[in-house]
Backbone as CSV, one residue per row, in Angstrom:
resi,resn,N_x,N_y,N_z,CA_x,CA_y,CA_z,C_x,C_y,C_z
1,UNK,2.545,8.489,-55.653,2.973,7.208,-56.195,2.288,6.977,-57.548
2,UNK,2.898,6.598,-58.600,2.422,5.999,-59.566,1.232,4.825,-59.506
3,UNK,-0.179,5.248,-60.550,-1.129,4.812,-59.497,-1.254,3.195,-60.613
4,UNK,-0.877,3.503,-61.488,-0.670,2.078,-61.770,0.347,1.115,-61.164
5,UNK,1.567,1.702,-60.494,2.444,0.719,-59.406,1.654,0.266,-58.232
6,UNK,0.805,0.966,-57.765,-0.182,1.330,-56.317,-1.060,0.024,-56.583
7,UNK,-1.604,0.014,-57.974,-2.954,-0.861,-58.084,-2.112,-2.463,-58.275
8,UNK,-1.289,-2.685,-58.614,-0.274,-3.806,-58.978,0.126,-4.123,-57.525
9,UNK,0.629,-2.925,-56.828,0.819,-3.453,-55.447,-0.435,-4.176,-54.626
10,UNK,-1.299,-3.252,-54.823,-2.801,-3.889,-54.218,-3.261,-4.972,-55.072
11,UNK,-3.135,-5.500,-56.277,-3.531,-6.872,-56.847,-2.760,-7.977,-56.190
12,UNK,-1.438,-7.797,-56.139,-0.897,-8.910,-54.952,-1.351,-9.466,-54.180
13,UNK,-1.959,-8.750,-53.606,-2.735,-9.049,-52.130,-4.117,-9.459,-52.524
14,UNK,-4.331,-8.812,-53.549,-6.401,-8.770,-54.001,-6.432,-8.873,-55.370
15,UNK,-6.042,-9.907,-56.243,-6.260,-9.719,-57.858,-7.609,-10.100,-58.033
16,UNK,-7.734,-9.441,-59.263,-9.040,-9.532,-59.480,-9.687,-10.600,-60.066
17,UNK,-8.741,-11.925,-60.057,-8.968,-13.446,-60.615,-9.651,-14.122,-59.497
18,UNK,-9.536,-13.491,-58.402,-10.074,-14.182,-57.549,-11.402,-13.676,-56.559
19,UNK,-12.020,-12.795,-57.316,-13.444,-12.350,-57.296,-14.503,-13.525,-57.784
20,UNK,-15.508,-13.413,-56.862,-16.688,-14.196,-57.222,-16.903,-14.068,-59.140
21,UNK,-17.376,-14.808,-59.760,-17.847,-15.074,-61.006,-19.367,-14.044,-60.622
22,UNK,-19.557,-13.106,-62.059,-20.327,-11.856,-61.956,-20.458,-11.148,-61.490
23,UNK,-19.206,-11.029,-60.154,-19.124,-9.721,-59.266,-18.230,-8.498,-59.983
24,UNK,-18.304,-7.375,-59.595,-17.556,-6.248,-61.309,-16.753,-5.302,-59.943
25,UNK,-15.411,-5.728,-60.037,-14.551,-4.722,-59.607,-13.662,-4.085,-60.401
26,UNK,-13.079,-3.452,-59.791,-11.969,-2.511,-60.565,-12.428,-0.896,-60.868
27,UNK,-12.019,-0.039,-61.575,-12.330,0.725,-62.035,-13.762,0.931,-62.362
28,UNK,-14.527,1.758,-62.035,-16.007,1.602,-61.745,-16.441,2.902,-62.805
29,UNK,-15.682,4.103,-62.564,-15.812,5.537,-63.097,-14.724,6.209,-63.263
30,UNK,-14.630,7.258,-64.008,-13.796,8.047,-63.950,-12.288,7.433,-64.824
31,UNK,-11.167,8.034,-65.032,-9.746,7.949,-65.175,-8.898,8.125,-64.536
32,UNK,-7.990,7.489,-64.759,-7.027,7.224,-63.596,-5.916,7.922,-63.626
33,UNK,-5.848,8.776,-62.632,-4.742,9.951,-62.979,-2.925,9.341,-62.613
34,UNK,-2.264,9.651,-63.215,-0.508,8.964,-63.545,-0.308,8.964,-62.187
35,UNK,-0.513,9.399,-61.051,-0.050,9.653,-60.026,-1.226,9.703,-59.031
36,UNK,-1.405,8.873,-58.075,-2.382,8.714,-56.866,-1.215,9.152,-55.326
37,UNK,-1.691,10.805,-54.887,-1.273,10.684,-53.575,-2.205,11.138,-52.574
38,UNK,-3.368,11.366,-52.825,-4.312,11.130,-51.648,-5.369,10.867,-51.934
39,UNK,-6.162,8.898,-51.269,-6.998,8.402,-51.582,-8.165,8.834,-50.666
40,UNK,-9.308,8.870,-50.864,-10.781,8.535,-50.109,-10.974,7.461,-49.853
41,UNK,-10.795,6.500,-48.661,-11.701,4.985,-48.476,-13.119,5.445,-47.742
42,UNK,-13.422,4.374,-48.556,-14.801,4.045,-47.639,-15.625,2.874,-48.131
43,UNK,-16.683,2.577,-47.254,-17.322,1.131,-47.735,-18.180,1.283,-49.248
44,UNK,-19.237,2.193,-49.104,-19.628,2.177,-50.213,-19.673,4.250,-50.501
45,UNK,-19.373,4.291,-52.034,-19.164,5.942,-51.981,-20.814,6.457,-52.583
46,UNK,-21.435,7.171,-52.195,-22.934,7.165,-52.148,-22.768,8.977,-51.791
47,UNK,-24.540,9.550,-51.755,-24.200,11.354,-51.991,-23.843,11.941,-50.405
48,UNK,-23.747,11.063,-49.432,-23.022,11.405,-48.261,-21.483,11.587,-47.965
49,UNK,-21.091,10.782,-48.956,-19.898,10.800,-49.276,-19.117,11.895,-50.215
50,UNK,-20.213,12.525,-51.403,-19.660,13.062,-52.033,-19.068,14.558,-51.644
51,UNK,-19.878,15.446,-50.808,-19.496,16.654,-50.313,-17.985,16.523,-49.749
52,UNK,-17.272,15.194,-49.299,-16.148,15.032,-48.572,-15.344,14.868,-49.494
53,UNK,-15.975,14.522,-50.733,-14.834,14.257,-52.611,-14.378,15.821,-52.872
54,UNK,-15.278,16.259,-52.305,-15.462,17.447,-53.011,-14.809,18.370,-52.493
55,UNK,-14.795,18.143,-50.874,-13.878,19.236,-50.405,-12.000,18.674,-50.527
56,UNK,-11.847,17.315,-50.213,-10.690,16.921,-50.486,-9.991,16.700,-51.437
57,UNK,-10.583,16.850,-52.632,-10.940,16.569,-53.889,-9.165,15.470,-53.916
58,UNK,-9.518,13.837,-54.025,-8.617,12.885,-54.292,-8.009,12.786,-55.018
59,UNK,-7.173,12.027,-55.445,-6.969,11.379,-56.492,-7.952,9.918,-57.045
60,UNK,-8.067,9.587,-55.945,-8.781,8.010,-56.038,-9.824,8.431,-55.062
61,UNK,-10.678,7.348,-55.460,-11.532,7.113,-54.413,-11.695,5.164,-54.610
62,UNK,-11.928,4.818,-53.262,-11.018,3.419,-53.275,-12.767,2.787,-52.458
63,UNK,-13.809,1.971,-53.041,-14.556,1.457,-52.316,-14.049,0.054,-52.656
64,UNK,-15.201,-0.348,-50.897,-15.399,-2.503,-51.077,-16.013,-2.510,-51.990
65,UNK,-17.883,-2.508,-52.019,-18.728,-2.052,-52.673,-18.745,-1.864,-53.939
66,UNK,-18.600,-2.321,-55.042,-19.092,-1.708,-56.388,-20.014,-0.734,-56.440
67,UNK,-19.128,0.607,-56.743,-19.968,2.197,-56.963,-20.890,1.592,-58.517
68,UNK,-20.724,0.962,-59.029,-21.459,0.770,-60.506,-21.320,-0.865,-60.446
69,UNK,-22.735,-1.382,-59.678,-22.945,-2.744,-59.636,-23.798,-3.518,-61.294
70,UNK,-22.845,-3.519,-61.833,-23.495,-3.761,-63.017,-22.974,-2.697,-64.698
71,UNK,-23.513,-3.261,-65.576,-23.731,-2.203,-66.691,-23.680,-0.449,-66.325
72,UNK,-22.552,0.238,-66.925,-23.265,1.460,-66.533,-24.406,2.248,-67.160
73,UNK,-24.742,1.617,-68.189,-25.530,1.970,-69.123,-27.250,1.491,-68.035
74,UNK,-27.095,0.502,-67.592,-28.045,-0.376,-66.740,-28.296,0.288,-64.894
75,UNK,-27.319,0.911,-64.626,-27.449,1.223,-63.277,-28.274,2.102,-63.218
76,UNK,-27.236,3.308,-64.246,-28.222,4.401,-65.259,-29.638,4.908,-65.342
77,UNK,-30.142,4.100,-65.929,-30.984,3.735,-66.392,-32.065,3.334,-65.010
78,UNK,-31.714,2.709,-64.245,-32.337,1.835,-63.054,-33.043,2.882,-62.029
79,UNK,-31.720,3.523,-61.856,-31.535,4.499,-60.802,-31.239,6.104,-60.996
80,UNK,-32.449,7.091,-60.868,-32.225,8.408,-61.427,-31.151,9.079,-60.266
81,UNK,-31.360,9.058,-59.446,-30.422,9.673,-57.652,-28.790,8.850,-58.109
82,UNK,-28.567,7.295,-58.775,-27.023,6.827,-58.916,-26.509,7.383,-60.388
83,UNK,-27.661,7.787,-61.161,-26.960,8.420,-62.285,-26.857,9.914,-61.892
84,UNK,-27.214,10.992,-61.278,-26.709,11.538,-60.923,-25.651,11.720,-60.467
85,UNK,-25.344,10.738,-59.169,-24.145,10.657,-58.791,-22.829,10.695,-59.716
86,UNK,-23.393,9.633,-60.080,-22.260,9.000,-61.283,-21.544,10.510,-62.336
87,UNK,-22.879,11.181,-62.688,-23.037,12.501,-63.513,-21.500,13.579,-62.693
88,UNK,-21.870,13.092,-61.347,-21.379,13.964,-60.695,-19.608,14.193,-60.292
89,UNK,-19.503,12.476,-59.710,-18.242,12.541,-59.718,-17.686,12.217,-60.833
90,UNK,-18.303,12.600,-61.991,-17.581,12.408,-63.447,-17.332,13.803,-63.908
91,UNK,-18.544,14.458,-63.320,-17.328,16.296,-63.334,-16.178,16.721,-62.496
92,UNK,-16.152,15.892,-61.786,-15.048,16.333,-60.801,-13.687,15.457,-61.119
93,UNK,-14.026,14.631,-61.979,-12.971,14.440,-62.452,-11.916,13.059,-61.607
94,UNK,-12.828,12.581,-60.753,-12.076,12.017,-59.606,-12.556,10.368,-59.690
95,UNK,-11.490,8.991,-60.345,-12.040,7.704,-60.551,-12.236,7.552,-59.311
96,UNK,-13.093,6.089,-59.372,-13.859,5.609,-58.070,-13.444,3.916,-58.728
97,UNK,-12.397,3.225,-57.991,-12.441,2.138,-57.892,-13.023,0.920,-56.637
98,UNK,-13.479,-0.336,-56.934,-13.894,-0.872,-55.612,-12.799,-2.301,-55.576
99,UNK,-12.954,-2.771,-54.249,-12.268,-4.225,-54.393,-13.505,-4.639,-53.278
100,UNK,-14.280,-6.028,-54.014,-15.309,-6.627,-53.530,-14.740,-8.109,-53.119
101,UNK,-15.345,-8.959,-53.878,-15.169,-10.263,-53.434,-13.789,-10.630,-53.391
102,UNK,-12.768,-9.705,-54.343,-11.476,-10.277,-54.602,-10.629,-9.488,-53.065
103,UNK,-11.414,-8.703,-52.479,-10.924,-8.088,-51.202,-11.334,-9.425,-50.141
104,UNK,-12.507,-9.672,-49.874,-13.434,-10.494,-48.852,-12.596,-12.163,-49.075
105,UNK,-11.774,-12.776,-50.402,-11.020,-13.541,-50.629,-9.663,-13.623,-49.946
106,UNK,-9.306,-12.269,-50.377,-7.902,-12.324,-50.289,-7.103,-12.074,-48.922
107,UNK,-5.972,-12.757,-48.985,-5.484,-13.042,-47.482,-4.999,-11.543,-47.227
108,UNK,-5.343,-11.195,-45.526,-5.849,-10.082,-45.356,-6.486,-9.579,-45.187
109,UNK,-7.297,-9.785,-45.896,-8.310,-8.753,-46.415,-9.499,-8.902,-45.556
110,UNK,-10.623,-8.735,-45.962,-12.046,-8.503,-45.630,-12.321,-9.186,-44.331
111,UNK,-12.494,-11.117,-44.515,-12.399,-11.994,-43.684,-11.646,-12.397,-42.729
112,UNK,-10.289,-11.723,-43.243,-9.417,-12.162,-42.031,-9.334,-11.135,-41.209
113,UNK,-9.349,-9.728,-41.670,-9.514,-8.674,-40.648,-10.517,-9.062,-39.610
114,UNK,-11.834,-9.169,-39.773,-13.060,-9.730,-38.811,-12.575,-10.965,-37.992
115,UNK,-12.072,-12.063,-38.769,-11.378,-13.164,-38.089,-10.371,-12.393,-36.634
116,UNK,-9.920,-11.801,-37.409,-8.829,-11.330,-36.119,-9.171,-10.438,-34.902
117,UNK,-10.220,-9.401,-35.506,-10.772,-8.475,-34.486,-12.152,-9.402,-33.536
118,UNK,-12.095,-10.834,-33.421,-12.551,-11.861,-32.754,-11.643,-12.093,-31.784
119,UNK,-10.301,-11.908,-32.397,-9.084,-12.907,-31.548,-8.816,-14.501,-31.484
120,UNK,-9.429,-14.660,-32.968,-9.738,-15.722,-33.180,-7.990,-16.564,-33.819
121,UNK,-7.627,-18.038,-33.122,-6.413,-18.378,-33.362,-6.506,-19.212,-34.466
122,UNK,-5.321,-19.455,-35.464,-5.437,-20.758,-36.388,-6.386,-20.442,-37.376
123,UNK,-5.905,-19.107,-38.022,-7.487,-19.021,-38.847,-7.416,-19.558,-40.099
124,UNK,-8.073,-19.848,-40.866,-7.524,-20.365,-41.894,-8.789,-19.965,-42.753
125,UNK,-8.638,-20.226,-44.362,-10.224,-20.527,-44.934,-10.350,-21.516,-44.649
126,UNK,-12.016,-21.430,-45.158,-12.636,-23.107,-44.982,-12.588,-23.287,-45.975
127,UNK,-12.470,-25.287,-46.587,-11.452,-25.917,-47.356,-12.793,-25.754,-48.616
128,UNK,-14.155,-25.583,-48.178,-15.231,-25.697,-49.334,-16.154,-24.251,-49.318
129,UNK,-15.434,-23.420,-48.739,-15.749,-21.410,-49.083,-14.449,-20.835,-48.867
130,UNK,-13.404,-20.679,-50.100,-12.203,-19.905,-49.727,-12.236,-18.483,-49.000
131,UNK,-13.558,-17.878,-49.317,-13.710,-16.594,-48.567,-13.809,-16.587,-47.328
132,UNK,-14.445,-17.698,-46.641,-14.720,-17.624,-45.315,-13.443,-18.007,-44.336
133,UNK,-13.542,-17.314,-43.077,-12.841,-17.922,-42.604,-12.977,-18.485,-41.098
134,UNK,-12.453,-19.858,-40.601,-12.474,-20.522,-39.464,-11.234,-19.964,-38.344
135,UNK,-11.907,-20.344,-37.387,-10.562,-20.186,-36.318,-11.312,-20.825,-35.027
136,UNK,-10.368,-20.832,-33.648,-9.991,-21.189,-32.504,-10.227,-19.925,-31.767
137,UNK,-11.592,-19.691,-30.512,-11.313,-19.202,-29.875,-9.907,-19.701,-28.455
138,UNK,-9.889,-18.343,-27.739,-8.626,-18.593,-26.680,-9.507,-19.302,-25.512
139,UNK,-10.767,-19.236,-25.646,-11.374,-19.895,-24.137,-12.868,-19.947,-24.617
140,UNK,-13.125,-21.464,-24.308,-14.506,-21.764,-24.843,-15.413,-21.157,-23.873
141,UNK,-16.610,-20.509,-24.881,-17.465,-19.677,-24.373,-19.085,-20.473,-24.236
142,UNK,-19.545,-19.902,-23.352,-21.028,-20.216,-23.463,-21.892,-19.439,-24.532
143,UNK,-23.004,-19.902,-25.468,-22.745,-19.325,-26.372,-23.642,-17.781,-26.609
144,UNK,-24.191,-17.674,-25.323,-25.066,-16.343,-25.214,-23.762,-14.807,-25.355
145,UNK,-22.614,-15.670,-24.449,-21.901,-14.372,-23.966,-21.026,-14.249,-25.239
146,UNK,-20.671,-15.674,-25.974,-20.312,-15.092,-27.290,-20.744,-14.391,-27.889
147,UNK,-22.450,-14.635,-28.286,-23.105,-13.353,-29.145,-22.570,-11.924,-28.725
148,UNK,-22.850,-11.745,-27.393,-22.231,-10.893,-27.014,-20.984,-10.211,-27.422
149,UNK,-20.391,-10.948,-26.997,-18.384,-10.654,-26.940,-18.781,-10.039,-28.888
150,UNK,-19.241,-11.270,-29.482,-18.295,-10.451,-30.713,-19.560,-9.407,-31.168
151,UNK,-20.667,-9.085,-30.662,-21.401,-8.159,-31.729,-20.484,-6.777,-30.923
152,UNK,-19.738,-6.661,-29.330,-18.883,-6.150,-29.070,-17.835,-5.948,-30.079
153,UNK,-17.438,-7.106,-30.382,-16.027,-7.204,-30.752,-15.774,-6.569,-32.436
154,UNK,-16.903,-6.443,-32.482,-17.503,-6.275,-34.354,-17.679,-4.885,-34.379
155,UNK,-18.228,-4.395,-33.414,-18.372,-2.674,-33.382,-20.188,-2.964,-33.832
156,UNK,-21.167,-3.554,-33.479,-22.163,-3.164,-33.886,-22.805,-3.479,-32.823
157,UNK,-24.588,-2.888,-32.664,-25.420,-2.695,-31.579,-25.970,-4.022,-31.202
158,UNK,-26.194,-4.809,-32.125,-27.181,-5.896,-31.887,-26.748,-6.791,-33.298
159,UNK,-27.498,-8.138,-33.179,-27.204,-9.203,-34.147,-28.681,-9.914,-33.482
160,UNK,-28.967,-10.734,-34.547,-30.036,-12.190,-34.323,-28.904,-13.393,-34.375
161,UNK,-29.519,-14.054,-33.160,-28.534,-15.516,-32.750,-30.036,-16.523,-32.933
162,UNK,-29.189,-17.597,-33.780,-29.958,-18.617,-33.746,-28.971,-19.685,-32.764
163,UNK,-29.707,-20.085,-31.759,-28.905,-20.865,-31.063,-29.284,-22.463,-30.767
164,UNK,-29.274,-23.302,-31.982,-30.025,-24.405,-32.274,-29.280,-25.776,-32.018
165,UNK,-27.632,-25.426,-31.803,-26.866,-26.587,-31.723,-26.015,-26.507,-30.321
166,UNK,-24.661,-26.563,-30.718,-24.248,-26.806,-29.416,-24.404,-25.530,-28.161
167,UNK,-23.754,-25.368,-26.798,-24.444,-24.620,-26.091,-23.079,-23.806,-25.860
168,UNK,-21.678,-24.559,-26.215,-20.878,-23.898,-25.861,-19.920,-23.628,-27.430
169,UNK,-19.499,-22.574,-27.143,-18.493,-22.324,-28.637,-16.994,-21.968,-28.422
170,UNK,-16.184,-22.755,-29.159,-14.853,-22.791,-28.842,-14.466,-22.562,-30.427
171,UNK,-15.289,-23.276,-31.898,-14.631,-22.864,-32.973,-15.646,-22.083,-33.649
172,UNK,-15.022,-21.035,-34.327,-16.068,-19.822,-34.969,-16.057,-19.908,-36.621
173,UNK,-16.697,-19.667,-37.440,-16.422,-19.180,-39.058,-17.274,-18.109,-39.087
174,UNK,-16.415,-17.205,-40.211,-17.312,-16.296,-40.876,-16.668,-15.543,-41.848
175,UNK,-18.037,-15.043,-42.595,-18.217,-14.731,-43.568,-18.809,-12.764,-43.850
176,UNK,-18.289,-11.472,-44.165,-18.822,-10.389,-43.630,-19.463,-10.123,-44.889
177,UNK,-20.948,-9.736,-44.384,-21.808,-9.372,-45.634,-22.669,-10.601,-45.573
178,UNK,-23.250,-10.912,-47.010,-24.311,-11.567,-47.049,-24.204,-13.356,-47.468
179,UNK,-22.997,-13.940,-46.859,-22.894,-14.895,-47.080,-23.312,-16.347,-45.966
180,UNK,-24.710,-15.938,-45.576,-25.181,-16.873,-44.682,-25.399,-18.230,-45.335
181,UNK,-25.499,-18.159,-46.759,-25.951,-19.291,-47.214,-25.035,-20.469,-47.434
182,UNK,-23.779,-20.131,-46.844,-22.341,-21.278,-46.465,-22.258,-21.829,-45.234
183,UNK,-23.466,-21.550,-44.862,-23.921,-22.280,-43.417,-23.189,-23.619,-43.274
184,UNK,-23.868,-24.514,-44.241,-23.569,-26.058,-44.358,-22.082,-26.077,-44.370
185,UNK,-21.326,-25.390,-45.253,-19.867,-25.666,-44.799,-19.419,-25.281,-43.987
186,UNK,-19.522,-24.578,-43.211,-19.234,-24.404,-41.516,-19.573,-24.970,-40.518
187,UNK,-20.754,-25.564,-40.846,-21.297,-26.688,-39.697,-20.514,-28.780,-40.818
188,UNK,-20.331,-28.455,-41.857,-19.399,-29.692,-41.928,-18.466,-29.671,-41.413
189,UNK,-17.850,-28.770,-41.354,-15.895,-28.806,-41.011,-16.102,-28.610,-39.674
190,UNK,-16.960,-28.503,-39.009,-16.718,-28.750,-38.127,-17.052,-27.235,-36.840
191,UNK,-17.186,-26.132,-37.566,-17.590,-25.305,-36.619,-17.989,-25.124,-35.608
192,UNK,-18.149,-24.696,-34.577,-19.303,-24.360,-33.349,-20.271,-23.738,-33.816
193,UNK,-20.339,-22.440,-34.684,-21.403,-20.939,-35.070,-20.579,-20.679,-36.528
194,UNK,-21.513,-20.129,-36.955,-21.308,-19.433,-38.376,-21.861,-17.943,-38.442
195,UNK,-21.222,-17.170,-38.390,-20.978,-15.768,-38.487,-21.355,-15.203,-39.662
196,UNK,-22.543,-14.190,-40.086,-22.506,-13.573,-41.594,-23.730,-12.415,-40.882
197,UNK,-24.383,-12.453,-42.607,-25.571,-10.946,-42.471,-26.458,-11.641,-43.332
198,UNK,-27.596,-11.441,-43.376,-28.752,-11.023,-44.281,-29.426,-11.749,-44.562
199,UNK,-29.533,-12.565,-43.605,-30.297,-13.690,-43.618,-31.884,-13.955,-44.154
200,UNK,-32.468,-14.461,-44.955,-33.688,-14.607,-45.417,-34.837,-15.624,-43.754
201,UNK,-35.772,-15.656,-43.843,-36.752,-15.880,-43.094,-36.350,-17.600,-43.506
202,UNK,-36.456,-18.048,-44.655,-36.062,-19.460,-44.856,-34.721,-19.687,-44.844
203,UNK,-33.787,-18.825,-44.491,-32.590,-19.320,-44.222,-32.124,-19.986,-42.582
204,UNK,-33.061,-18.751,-41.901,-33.471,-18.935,-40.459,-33.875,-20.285,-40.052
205,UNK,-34.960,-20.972,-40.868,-35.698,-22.269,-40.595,-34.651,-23.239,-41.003
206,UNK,-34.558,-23.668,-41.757,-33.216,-24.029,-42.718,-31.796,-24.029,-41.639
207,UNK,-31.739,-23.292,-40.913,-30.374,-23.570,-39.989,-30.959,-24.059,-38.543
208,UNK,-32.070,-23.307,-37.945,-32.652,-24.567,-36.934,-33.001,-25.659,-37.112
209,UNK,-33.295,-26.294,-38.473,-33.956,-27.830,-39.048,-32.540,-28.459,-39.138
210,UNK,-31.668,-27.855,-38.922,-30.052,-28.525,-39.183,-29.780,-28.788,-38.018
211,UNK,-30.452,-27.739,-36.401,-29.699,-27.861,-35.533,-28.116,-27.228,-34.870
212,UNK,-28.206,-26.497,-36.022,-26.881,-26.089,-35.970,-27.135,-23.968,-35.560
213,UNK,-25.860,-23.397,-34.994,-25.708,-21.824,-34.685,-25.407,-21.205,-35.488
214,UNK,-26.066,-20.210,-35.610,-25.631,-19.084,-36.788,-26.119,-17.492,-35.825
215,UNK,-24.715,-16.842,-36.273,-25.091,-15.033,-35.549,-25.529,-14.041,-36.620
216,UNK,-25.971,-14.129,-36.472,-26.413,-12.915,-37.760,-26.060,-11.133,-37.418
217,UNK,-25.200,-11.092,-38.237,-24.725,-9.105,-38.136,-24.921,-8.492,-38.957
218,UNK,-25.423,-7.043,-38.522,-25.185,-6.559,-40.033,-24.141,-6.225,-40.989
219,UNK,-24.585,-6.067,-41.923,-23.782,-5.709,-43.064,-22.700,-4.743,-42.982
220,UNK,-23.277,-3.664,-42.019,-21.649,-2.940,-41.647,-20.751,-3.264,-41.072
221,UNK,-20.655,-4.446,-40.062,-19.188,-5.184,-39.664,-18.347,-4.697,-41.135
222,UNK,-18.329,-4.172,-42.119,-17.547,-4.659,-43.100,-17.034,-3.688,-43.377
223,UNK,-17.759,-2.395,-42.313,-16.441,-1.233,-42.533,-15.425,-1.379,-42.028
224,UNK,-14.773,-2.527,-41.601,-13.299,-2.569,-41.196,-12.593,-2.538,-42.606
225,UNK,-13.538,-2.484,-43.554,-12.612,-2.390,-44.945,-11.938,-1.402,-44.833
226,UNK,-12.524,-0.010,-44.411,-11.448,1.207,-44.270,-10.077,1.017,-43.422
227,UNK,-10.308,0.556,-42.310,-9.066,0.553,-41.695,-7.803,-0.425,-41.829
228,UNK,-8.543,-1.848,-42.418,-7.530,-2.757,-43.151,-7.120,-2.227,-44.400
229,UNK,-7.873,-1.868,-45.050,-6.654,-1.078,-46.341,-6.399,0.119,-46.317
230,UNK,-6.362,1.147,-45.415,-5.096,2.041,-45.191,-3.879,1.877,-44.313
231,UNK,-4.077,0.630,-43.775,-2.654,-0.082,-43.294,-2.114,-0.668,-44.674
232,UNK,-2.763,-1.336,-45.594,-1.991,-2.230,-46.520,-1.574,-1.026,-47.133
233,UNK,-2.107,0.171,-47.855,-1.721,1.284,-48.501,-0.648,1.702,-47.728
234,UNK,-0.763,2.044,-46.764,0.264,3.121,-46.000,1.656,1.893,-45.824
235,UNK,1.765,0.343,-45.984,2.346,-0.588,-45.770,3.309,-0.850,-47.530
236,UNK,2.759,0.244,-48.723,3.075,-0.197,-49.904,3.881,1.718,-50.239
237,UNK,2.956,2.318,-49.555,3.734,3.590,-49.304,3.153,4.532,-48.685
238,UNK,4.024,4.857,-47.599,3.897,5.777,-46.327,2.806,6.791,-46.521
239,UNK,3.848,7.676,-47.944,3.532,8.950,-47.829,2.143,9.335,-48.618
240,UNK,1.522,8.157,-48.857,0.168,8.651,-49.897,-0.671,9.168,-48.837
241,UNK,-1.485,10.143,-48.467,-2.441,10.880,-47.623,-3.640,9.924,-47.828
242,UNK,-4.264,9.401,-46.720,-5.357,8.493,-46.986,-6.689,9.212,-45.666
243,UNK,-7.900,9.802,-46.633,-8.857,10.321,-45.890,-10.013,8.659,-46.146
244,UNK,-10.225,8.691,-44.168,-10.511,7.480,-43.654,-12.499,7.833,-44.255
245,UNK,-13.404,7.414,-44.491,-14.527,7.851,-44.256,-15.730,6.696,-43.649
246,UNK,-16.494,7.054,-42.589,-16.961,5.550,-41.750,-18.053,6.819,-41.136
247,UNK,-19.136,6.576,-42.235,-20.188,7.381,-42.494,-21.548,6.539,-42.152
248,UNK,-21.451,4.740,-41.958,-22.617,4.062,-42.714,-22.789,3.753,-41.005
249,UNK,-23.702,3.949,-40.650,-24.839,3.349,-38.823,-25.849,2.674,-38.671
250,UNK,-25.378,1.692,-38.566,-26.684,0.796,-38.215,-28.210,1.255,-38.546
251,UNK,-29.092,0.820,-38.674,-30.597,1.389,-38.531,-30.582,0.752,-36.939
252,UNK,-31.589,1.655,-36.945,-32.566,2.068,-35.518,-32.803,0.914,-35.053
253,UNK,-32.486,0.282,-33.668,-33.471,-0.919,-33.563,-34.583,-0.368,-32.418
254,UNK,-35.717,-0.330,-32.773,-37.266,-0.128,-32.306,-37.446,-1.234,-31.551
């Protein structure tokens, strides 16, 4: 497929107007060859990833993640192991685009995939974090076995539950990645729990002094990015070959 029709098809769904202010998507490295028919997804493309560029050798390589968070002159510079990289898949000839916040925004995408793999009904954003999103469980839960159900339902080992407000949960929000700090608008509108990652030690205090629930997951809930956009790809055209990659595991819990 023509990979400038491909990226127009995917702005529909994810333009890049609707990325956080200073977040850098799009085209990260590399050039973009006239024709994209078999992409690499994955969450973030890093040197575990690269031996699999290398043997499949893509057309694209498609991250959430910004492969070049920043200046490339600055990442560069920062990081001797990401300028390598960078060094690297720039001989091979193979661009590396990401879709970040304008993915985690956009309907579909990031938030609503997680929303749904809850089974969560009526989802909607919330009216003061367009990224996040609310919904209706099917049967109000007590809220231990919720933690449960969704660090199940999320694909990960464990989560920290702050369980400071109500005891039972019937409405959920969330947010995948590091957006705990929209707490307050999830407990205005009305939430039961607020769903995210990466919580700071004063974010922790800060949501029990409110009284209010928050689950804390990690940051990889957010490889459902791979499998929600090779449905939207394979949904814009069949025949592009899409190698899945879901490389990133939890750390150890001791």
């Amino acid at each position: 497929m023509n990979t400038i029709k491909l990226l127009r098809n995917l702005s529909i769904y994810f333009p890049k107007s609707i990325a956080e202010k200073g977040d850098y998507v799009g085209l990260m490295t590399g050039k973009l060859k006239k024709d994209t028919n078999k992409i690499l997804l994955c969450l973030d493309f890093d040197e575990q990833v690269l031996p699999i560029a290398i043997k499949e050798k893509p057309d694209l390589i498609l991250t959430h993640h910004p492969f070049i968070y920043g200046t490339r002159y600055r990442v560069m510079k920062a990081s001797a192991e990401k300028s390598s990289l960078i060094n690297k898949i720039d001989e091979l000839d193979i661009p590396v685009y990401s879709m970040h916040t304008n993915f985690d925004t956009g309907k579909n995408g990031m938030n609503d995939a997680l929303a749904e793999a809850l089974n969560l009904t009526n989802i909607v954003p919330l009216l003061g974090c367009k990224m996040a999103r609310g919904g209706q469980l099917e049967h109000e839960m007590n809220i231990i076995d919720f933690a449960k159900y969704a660090t199940k339902a999320l694909h990960v080992n464990n989560a920290w539950l702050i369980n400071s407000g109500k005891k039972s949960i019937k409405s959920v929000a969330i947010i995948g990645g590091g957006g705990w700090y929209e707490y307050p608008t999830a407990k205005d509108e009305g939430y039961d729990i607020f769903i995210s990652g990466d919580i700071p030690h004063h974010g922790r205090r800060d949501i029990i002094a409110a009284k209010y629930n928050y689950l804390d997951m990690p940051h990889e809930i957010e490889k459902i990015f791979v499998p929600r956009m090779h449905s939207i790809i394979k949904s814009i055209d069949k025949n592009i070959e899409i190698i899945d990659v879901d490389h990133e595991k939890e750390p150890i819990l001791i």
